[in-house]
N, C-alpha and C positions, 0 to 999 in steps of 0.2 A: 504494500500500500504506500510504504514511505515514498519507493521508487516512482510511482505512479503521479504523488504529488510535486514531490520534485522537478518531474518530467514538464508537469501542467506549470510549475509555476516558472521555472526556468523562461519556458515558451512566453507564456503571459506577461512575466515582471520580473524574473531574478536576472535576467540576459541585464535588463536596460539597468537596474538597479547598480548591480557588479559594475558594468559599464563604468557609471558616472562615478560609483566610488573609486577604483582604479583614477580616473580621470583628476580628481583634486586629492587621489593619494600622490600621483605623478607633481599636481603643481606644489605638494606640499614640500616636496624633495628640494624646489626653490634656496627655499629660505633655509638656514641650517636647526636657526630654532625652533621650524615645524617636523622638524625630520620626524619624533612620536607621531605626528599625528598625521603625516603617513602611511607608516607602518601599522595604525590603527586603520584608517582607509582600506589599506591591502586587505587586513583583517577581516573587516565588515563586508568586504566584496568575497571572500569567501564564502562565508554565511549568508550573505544576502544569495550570491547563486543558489546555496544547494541548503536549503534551511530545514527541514523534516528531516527530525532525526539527532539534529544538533543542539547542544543547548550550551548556553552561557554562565558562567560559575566565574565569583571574584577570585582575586589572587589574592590570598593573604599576605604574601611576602609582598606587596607595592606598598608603597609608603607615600612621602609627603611630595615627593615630586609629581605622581600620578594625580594625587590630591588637584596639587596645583595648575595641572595639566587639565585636568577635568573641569576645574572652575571655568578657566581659558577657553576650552573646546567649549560649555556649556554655552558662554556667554556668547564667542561668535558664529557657532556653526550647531550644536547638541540640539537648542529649541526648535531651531527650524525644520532639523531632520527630524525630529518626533511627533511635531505637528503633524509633517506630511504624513509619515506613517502611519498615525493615529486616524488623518481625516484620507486616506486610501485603504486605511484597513478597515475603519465603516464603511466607505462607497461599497466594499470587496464584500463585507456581509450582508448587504441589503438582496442579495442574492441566492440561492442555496447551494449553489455549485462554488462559489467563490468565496464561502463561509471559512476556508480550510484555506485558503490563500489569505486571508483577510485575519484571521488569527496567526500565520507566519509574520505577516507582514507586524501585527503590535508586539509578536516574539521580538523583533527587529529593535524595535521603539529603548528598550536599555542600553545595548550594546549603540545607538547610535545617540544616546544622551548623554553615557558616560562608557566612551569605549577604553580607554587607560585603565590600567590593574583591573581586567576582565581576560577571561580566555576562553574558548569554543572547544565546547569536547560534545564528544560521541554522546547518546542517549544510553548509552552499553556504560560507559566510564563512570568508576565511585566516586571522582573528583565531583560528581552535576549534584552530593546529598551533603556534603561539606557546606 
């Protein structure tokens, strides 16, 4: 079933999604003091491709720099992206068939509000009950 979602949502939204994250993880590489939030970018375009199945669990070991990092993405980039996600993941349930993309989609909504000292593991992995 995971397979089947993934397939649907890739087709539907994870292609364009991944897309545009890549896209400002690349401009992030610019600047030297966005290099994190690059790397966080990359991240989220993984997950946004292939999202059933995965899920998001903090990193204990991040500390204050993530902290700080977080605040920073929050303010110029985090609201926006959860906005959208939140107001494309109702468009996505007003549907029946798009109920299961549309709950992917608000899975989305943390990792792109506070993607620093976060990581993407398996739904199989002990790390996801930590």
């Amino acid at each position: 079933m995971r397979l089947i979602l993934n397939l649907i949502w890739l087709v539907l939204a994870g292609f364009w999604l991944a897309l545009l994250y890549v896209v400002f993880g690349i401009l992030s590489f610019i600047l030297i003091i966005t290099i994190p939030f690059g790397f966080a970018c990359f991240r989220i375009a993984g997950f946004a491709l292939w999202p059933f199945g995965r899920r998001i669990v903090r990193r204990p070991t991040s500390g204050a720099p993530s902290l700080i990092g977080n605040i920073i993405w929050i303010v110029f980039f985090g609201w926006e992206l959860a906005l959208a996600h939140l107001a494309t993941g109702i468009a996505l349930c007003l549907t029946i068939i798009g109920i299961p993309l549309g709950l992917a989609n608000f899975k989305l909504i943390p990792v792109s509000l506070v993607p620093l000292g976060t990581e993407i593991v398996g739904a199989e992995d002990p790390r996801q009950f930590v």
